[in-house]
Backbone as JSON Lines, residues from 0, in Angstrom:
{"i":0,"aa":"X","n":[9.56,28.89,-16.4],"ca":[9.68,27.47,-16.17],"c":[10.36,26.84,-17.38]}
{"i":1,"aa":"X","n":[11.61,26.11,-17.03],"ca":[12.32,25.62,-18.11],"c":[11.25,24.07,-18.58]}
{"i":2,"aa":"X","n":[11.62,23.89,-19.69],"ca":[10.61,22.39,-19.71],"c":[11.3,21.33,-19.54]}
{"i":3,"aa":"X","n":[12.83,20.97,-18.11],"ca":[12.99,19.76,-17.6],"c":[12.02,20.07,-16.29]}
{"i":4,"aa":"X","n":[11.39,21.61,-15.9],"ca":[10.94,21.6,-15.27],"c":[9.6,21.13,-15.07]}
{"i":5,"aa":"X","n":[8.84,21.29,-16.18],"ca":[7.53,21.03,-16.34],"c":[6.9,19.8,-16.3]}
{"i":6,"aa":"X","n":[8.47,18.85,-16.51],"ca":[8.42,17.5,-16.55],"c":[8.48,16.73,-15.29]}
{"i":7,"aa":"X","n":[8.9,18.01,-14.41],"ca":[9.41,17.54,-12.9],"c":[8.12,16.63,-12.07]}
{"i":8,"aa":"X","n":[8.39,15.65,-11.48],"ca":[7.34,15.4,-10.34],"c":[6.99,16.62,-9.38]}
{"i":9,"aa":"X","n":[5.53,16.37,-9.12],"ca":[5.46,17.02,-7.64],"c":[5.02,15.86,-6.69]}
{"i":10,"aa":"X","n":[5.77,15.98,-5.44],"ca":[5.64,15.11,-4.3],"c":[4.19,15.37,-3.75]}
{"i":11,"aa":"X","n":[4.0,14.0,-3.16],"ca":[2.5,14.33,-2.58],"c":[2.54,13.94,-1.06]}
{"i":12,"aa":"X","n":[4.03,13.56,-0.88],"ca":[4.67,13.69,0.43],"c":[4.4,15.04,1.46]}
{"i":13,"aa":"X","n":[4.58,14.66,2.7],"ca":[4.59,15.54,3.75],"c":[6.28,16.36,3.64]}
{"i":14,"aa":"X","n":[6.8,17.24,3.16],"ca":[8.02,17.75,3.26],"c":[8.46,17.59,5.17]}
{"i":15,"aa":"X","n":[10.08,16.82,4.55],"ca":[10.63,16.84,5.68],"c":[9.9,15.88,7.06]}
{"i":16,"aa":"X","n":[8.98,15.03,6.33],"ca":[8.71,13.9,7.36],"c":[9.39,12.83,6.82]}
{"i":17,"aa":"X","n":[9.95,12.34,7.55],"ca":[10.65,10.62,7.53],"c":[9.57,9.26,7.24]}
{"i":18,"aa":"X","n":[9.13,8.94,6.16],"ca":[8.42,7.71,5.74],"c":[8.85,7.14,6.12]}
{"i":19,"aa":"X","n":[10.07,6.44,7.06],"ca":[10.37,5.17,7.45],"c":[10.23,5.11,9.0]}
{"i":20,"aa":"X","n":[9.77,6.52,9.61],"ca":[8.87,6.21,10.96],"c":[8.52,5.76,11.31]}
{"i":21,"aa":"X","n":[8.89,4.81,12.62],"ca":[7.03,3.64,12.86],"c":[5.87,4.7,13.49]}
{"i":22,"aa":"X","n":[4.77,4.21,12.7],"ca":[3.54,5.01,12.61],"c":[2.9,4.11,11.8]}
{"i":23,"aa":"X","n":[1.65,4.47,11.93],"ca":[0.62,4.17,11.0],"c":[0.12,5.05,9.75]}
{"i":24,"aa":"X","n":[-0.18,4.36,8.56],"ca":[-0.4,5.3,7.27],"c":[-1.31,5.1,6.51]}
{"i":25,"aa":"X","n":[-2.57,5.87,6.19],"ca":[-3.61,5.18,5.16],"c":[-3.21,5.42,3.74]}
{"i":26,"aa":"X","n":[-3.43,4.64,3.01],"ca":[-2.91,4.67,1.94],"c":[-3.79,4.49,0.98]}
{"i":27,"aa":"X","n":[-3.69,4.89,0.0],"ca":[-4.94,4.83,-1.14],"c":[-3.72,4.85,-2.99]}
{"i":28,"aa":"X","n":[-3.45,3.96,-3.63],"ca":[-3.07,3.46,-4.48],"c":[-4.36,2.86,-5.77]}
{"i":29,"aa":"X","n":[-4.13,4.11,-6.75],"ca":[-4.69,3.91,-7.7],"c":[-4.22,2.91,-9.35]}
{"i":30,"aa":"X","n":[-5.52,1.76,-9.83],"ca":[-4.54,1.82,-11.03],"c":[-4.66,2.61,-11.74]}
{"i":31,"aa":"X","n":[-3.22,2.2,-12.92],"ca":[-3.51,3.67,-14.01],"c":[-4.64,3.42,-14.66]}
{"i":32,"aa":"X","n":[-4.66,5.08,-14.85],"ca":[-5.93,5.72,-15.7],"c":[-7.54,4.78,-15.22]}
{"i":33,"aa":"X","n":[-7.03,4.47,-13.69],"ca":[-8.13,4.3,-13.05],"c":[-9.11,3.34,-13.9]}
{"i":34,"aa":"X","n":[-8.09,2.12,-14.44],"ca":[-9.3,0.66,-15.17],"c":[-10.0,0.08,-13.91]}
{"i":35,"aa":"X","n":[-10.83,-0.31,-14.05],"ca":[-11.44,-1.38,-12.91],"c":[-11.26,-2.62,-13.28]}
{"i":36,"aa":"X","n":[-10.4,-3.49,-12.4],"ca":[-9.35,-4.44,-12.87],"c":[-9.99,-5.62,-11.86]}
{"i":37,"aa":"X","n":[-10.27,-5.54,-10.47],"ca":[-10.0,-5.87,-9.12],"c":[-11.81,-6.79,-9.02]}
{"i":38,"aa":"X","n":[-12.97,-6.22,-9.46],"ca":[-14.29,-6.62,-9.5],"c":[-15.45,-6.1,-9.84]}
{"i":39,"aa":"X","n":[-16.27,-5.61,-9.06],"ca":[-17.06,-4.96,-9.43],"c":[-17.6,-5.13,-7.7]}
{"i":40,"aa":"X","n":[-18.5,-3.76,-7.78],"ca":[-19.51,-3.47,-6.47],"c":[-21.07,-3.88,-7.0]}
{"i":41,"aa":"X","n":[-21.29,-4.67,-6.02],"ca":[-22.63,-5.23,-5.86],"c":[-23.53,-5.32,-4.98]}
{"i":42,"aa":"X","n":[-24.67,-4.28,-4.8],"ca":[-25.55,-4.28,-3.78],"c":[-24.39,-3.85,-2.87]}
{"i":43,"aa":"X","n":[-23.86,-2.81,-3.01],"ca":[-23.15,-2.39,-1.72],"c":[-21.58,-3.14,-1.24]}
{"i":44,"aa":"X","n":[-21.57,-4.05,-1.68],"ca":[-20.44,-5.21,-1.82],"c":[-19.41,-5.17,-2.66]}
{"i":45,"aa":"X","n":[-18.2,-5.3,-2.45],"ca":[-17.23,-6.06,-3.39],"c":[-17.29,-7.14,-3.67]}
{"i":46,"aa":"X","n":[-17.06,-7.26,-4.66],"ca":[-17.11,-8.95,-5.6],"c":[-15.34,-8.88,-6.56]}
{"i":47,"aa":"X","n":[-14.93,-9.34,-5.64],"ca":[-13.27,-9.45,-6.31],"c":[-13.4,-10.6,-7.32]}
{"i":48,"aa":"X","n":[-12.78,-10.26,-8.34],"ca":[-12.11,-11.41,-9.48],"c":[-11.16,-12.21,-8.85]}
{"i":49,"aa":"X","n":[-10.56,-12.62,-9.2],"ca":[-9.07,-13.84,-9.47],"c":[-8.22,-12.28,-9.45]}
{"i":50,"aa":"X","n":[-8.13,-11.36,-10.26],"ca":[-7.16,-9.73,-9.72],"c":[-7.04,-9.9,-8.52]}
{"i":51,"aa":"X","n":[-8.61,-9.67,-7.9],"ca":[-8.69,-9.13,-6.9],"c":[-8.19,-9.29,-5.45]}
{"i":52,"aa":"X","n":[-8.42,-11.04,-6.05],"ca":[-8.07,-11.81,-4.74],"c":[-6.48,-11.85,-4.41]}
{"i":53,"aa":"X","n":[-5.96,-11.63,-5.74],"ca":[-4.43,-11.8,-5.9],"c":[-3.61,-10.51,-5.27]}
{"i":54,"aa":"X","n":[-4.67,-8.94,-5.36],"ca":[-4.31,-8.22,-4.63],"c":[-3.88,-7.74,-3.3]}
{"i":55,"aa":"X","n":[-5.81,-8.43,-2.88],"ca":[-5.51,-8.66,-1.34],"c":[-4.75,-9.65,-1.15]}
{"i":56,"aa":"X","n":[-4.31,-10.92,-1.36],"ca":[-3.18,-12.25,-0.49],"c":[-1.78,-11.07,-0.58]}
{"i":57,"aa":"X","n":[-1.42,-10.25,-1.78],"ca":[-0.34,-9.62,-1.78],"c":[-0.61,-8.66,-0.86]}
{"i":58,"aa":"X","n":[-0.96,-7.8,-0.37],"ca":[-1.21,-6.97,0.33],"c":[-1.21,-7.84,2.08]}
{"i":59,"aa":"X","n":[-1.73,-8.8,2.46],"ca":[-1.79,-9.32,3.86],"c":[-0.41,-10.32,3.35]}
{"i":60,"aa":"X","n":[0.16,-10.26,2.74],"ca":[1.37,-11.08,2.72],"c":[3.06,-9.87,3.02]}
{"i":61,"aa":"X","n":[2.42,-8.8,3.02],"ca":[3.29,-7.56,3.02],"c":[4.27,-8.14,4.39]}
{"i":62,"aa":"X","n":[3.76,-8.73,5.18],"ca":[4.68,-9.23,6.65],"c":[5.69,-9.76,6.49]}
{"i":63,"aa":"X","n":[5.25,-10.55,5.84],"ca":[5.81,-11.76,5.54],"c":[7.7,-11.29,4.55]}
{"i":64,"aa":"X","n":[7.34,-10.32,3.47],"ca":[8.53,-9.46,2.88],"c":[9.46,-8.54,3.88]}
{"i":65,"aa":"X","n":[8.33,-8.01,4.8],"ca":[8.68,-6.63,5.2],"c":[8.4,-7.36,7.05]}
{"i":66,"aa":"X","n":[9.33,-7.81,8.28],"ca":[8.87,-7.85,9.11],"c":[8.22,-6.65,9.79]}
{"i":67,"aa":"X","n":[9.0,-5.73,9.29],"ca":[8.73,-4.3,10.12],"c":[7.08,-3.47,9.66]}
{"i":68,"aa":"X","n":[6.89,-4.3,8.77],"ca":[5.28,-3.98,8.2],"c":[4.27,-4.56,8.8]}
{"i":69,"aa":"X","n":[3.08,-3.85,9.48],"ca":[2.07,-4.52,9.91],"c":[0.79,-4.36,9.23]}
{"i":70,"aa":"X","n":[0.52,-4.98,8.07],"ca":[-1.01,-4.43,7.08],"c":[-1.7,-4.93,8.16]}
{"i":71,"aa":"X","n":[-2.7,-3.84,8.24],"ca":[-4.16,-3.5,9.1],"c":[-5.2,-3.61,8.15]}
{"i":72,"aa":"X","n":[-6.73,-2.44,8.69],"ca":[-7.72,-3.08,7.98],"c":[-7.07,-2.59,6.16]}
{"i":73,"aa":"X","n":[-8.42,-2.78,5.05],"ca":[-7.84,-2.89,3.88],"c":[-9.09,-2.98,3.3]}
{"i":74,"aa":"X","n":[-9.14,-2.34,2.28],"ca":[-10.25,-3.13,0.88],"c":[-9.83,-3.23,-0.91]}
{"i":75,"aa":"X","n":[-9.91,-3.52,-1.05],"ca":[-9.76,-3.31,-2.55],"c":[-10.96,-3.49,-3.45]}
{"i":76,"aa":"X","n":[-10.7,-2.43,-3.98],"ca":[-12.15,-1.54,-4.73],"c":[-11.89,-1.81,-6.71]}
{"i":77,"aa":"X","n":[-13.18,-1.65,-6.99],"ca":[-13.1,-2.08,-8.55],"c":[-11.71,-1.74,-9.13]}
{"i":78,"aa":"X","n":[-11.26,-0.52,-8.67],"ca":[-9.78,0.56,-9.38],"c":[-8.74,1.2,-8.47]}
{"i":79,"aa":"X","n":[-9.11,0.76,-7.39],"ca":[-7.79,1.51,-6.57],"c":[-7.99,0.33,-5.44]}
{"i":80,"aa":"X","n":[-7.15,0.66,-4.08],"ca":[-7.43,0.35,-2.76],"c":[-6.94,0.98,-1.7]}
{"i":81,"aa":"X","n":[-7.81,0.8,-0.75],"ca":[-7.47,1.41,0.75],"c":[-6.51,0.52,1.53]}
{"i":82,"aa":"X","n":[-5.89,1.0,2.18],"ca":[-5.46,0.23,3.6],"c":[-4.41,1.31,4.27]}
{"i":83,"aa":"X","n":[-3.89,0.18,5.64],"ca":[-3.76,0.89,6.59],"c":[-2.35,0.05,6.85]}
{"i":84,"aa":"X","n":[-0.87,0.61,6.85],"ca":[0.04,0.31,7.3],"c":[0.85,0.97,8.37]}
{"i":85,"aa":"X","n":[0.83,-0.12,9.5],"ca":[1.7,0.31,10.36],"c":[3.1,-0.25,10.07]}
{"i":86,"aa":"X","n":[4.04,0.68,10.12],"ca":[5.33,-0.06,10.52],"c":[6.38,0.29,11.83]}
{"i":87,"aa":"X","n":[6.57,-0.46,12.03],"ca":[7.19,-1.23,13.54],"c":[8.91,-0.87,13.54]}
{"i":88,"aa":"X","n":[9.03,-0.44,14.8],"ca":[10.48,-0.32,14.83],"c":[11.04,-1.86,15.01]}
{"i":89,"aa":"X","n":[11.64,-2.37,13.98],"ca":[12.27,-3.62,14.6],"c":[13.41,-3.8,14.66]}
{"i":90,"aa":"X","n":[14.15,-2.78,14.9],"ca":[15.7,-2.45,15.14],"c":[15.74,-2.15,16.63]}
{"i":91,"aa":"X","n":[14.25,-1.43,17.17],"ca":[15.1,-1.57,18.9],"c":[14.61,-3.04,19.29]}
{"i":92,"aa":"X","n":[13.97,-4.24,18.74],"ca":[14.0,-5.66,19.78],"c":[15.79,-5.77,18.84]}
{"i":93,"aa":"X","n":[16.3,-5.78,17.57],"ca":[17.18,-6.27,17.49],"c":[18.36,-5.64,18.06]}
{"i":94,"aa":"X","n":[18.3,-4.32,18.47],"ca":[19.06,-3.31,19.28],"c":[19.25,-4.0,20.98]}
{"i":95,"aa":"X","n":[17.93,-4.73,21.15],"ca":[17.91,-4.97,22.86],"c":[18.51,-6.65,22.57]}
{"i":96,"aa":"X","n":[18.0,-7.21,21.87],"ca":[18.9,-8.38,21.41],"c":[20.76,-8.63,21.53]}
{"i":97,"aa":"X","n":[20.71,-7.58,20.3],"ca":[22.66,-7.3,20.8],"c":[23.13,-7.03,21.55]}
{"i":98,"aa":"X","n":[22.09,-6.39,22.8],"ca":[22.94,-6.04,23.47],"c":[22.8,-6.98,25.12]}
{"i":99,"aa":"X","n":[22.16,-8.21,24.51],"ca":[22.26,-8.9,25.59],"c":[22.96,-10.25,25.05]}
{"i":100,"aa":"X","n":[23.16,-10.18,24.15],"ca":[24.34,-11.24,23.28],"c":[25.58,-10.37,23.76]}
{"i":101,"aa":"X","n":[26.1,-9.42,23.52],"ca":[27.66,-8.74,23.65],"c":[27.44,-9.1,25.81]}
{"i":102,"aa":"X","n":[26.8,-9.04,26.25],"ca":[27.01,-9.33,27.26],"c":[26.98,-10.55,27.63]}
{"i":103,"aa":"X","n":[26.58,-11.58,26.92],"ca":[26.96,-12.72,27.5],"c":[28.55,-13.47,26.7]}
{"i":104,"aa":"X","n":[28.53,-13.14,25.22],"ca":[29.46,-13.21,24.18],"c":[30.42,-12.33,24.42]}
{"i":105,"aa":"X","n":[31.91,-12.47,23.83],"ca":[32.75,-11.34,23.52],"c":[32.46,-10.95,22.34]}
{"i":106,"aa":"X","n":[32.47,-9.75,22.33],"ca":[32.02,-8.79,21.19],"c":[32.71,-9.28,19.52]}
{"i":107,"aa":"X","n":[31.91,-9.39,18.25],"ca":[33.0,-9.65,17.36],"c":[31.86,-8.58,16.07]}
{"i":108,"aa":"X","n":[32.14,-8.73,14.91],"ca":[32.13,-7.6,14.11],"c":[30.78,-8.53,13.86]}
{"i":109,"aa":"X","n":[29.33,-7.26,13.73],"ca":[28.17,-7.13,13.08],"c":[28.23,-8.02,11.65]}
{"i":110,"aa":"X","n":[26.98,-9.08,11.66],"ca":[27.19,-9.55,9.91],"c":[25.5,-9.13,9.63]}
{"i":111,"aa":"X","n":[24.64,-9.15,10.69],"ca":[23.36,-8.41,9.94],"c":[22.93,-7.0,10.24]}
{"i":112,"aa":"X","n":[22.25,-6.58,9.48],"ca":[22.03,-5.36,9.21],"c":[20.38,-5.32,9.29]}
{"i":113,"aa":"X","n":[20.11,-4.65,9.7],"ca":[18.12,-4.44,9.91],"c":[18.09,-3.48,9.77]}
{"i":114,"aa":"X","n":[16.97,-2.75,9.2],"ca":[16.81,-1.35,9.04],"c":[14.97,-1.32,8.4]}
{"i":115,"aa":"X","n":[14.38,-0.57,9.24],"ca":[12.95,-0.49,8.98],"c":[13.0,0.55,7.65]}
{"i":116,"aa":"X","n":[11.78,-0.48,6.9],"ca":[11.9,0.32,5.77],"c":[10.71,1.41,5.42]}
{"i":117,"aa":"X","n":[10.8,1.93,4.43],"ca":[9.97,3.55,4.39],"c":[9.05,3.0,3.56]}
{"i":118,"aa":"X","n":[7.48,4.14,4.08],"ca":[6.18,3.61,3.31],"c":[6.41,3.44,2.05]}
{"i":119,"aa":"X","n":[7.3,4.41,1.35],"ca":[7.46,4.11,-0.49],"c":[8.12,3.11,-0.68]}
{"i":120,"aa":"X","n":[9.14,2.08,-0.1],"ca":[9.76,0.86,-0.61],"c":[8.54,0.0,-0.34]}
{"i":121,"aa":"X","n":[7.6,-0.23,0.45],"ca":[6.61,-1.11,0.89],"c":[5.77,-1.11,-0.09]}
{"i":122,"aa":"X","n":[5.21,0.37,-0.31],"ca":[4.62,0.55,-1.55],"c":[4.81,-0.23,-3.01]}
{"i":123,"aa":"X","n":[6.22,0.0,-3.2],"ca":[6.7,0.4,-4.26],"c":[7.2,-1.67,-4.86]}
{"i":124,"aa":"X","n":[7.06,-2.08,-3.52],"ca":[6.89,-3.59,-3.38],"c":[5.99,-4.04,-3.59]}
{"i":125,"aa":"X","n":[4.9,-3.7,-3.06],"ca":[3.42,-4.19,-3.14],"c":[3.29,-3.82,-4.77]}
{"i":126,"aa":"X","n":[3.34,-2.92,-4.92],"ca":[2.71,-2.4,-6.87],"c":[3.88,-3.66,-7.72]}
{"i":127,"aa":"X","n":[5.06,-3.7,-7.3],"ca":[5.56,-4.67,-8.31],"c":[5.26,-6.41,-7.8]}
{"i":128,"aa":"X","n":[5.08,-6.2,-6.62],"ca":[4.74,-8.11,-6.64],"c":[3.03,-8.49,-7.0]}
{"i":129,"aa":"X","n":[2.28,-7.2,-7.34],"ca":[1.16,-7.46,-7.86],"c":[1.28,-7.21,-9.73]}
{"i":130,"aa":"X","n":[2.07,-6.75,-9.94],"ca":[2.3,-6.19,-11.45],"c":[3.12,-7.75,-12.11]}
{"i":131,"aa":"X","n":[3.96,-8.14,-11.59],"ca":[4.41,-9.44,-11.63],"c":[3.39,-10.75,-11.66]}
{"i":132,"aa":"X","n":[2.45,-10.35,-10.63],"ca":[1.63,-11.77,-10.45],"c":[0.53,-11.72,-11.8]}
{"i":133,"aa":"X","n":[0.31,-10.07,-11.84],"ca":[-1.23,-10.03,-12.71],"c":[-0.28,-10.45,-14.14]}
{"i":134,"aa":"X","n":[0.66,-9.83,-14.28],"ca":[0.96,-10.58,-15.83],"c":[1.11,-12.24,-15.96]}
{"i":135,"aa":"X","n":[1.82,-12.75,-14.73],"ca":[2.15,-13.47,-15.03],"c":[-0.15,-14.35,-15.04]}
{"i":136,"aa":"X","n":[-0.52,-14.17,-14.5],"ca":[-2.37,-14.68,-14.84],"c":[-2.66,-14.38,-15.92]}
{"i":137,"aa":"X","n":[-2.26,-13.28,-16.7],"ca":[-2.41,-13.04,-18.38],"c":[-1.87,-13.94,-19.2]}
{"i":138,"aa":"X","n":[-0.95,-14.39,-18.44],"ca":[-0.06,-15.78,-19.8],"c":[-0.74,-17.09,-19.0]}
{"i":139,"aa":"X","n":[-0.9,-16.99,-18.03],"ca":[-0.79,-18.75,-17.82],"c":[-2.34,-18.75,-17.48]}
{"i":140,"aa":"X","n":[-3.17,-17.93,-17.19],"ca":[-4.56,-18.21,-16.87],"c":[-5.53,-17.39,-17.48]}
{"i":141,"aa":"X","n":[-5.46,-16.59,-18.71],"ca":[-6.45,-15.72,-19.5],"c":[-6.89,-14.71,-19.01]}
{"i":142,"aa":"X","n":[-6.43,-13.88,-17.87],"ca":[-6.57,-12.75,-17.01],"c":[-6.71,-11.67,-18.49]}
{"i":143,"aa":"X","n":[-7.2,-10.84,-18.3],"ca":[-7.48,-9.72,-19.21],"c":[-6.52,-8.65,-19.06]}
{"i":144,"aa":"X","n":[-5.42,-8.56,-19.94],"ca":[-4.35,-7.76,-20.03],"c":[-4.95,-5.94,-19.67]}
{"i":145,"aa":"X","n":[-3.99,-5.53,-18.67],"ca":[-3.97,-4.51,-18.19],"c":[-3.09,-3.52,-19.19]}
{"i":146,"aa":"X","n":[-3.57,-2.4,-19.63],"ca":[-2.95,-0.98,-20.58],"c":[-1.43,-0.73,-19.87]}
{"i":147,"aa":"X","n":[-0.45,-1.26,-20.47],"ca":[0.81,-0.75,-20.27],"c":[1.2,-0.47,-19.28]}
{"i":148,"aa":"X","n":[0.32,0.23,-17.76],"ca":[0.81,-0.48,-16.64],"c":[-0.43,-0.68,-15.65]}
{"i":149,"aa":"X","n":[-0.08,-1.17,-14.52],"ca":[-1.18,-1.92,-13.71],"c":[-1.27,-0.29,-12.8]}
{"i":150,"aa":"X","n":[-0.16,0.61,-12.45],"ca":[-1.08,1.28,-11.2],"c":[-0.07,2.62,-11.56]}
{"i":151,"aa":"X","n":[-0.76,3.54,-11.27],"ca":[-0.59,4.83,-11.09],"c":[1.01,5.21,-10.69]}
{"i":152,"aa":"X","n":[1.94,5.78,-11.6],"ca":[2.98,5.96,-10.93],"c":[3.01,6.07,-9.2]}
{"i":153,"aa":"X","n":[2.21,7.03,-8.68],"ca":[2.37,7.69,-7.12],"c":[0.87,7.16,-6.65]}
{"i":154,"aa":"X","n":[1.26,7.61,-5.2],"ca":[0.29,7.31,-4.23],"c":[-0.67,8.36,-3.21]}
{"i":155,"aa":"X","n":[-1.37,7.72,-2.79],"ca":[-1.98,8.84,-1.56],"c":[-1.65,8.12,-0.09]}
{"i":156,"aa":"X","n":[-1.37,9.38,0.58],"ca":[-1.29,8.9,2.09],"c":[-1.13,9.74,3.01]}
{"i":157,"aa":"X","n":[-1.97,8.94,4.07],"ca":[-2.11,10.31,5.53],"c":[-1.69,9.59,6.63]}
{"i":158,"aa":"X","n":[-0.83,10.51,6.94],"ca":[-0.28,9.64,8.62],"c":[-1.42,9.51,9.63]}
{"i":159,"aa":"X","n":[-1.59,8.78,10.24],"ca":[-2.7,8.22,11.49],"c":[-1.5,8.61,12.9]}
{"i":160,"aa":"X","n":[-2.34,9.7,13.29],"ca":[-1.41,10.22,14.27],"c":[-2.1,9.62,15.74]}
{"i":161,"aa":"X","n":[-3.36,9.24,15.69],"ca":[-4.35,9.03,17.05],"c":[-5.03,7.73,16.99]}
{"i":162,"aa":"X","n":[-5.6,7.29,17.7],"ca":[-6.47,6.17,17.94],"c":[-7.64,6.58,17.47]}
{"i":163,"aa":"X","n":[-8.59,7.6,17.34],"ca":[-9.28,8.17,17.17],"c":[-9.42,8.27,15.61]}
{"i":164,"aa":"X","n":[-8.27,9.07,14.8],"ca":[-8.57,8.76,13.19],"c":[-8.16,7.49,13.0]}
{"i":165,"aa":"X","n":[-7.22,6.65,13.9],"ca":[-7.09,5.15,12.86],"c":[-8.59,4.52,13.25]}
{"i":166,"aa":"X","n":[-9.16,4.92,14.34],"ca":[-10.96,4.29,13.72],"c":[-11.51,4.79,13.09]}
{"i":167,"aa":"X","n":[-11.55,5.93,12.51],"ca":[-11.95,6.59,11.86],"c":[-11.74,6.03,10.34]}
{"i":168,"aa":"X","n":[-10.66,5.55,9.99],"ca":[-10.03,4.96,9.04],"c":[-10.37,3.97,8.78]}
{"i":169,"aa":"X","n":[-10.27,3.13,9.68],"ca":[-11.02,1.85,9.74],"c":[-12.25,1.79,9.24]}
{"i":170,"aa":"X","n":[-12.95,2.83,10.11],"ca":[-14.51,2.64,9.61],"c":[-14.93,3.36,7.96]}
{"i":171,"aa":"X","n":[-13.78,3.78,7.29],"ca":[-14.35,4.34,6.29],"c":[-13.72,3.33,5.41]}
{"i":172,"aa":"X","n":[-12.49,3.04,5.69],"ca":[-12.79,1.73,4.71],"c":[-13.51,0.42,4.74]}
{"i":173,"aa":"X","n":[-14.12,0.07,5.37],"ca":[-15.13,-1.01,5.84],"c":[-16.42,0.01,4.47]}
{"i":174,"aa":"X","n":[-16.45,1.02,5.16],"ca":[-17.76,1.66,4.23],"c":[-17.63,1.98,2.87]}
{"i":175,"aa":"X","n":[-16.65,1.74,2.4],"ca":[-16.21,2.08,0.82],"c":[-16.89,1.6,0.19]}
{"i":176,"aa":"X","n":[-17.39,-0.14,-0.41],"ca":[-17.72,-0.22,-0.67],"c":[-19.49,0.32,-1.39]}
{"i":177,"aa":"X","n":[-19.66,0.42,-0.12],"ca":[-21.42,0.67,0.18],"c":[-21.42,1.99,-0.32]}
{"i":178,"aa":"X","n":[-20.23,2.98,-0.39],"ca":[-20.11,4.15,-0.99],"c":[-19.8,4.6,-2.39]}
{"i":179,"aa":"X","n":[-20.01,3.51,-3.11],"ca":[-18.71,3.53,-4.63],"c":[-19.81,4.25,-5.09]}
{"i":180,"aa":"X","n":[-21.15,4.93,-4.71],"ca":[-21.28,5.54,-5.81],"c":[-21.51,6.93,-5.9]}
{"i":181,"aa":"X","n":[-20.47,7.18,-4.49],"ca":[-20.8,8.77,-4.36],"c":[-18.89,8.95,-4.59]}
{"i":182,"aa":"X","n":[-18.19,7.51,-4.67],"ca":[-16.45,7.59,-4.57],"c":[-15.89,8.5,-5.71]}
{"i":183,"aa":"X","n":[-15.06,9.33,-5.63],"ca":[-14.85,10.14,-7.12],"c":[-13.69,8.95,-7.79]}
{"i":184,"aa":"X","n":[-13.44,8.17,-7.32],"ca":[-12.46,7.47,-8.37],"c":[-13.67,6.11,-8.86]}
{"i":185,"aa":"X","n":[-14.62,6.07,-8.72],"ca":[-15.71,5.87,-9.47],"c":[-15.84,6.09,-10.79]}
{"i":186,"aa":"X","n":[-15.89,5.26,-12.01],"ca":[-15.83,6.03,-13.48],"c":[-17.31,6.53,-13.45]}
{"i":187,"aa":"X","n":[-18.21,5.65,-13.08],"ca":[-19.43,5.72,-13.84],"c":[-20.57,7.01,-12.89]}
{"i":188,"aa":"X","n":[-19.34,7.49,-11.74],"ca":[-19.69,8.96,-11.49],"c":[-19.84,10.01,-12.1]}
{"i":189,"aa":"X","n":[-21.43,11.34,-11.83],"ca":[-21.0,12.07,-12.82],"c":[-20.66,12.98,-12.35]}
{"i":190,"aa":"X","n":[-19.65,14.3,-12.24],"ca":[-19.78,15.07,-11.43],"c":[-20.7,16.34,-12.21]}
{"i":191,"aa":"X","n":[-20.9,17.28,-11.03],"ca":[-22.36,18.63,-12.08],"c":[-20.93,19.84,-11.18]}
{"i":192,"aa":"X","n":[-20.81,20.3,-12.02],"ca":[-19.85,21.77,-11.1],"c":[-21.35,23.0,-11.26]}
């Protein structure tokens, strides 16, 4: 092993699946070195900060950036969070669109472009419009500065292939909370090997 190799990423991707599929995806996004930034668990409960809350509005605001994004259920936990993104083909309504404009219109040259985007740009959106907001609460509202960065280079994620695991999904993030203290991204877990 040469050492540009050692330096190499390893993907935690599915090889040779297309992230910009419409499908559904659970996702689990850690911050770095796993600070608890977001609240604290109480009696079974989340208790979000001013972080926290800023996480979730960014996270159910994902639509709003991304039409082709549909955030589902969701939690956000002292140090990481769950949720559930579907994304939507929205190139065949704009596909069935054009093509009932060229039939009523004479045809003239394309000026928009749509293209559904892949779980890592959504991602990779969400980590910077929350990395943006939390600094900017460190200067203008006394937020407690986060270690050099807010979240984990990479992510976790499992495609939801059935109706069956997306309840499944559902119901385990609803239960996270009530679980933080068996969760391994838990600090104040101990493990016994």
């Amino acid at each position: 092993m040469t050492k540009r190799d050692s330096h190499r990423r390893h993907s935690l991707r599915l090889r040779g699946y297309d992230y910009s599929w419409a499908g559904a995806y659970f996702v689990t996004i850690c911050t770095h070195n796993r600070a608890s930034l977001f609240g604290e668990i109480v009696n079974g409960e989340m208790r979000l900060n001013d972080v926290g809350r800023m996480s979730a509005t960014q996270w159910r605001s994902l639509s709003k950036r991304f039409p082709s994004v549909q955030p589902d259920a969701f939690v956000v936990m002292p140090n990481h969070m769950h949720g559930i993104i579907a994304l939507i083909d929205v190139r065949a309504d704009l596909v069935a669109a054009q093509d009932i404009a060229r039939r009523i219109t004479p045809p003239r040259r394309a000026t928009t472009r749509v293209a559904t985007r892949s779980l890592g740009t959504v991602i990779g959106a969400y980590k910077s419009l929350t990395t943006v907001e939390y600094a900017r609460g460190v200067k203008m509202l006394g937020w407690s500065p986060f270690a050099g960065k807010l979240w984990q280079r990479n992510y976790y994620e499992h495609i939801i292939r059935n109706e069956t695991t997306l309840n499944r999904v559902r119901q385990y993030i609803m239960d996270n909370p009530a679980r933080w203290a068996e969760d391994p991204e838990n600090p104040a877990r101990t493990t016994h090997l």
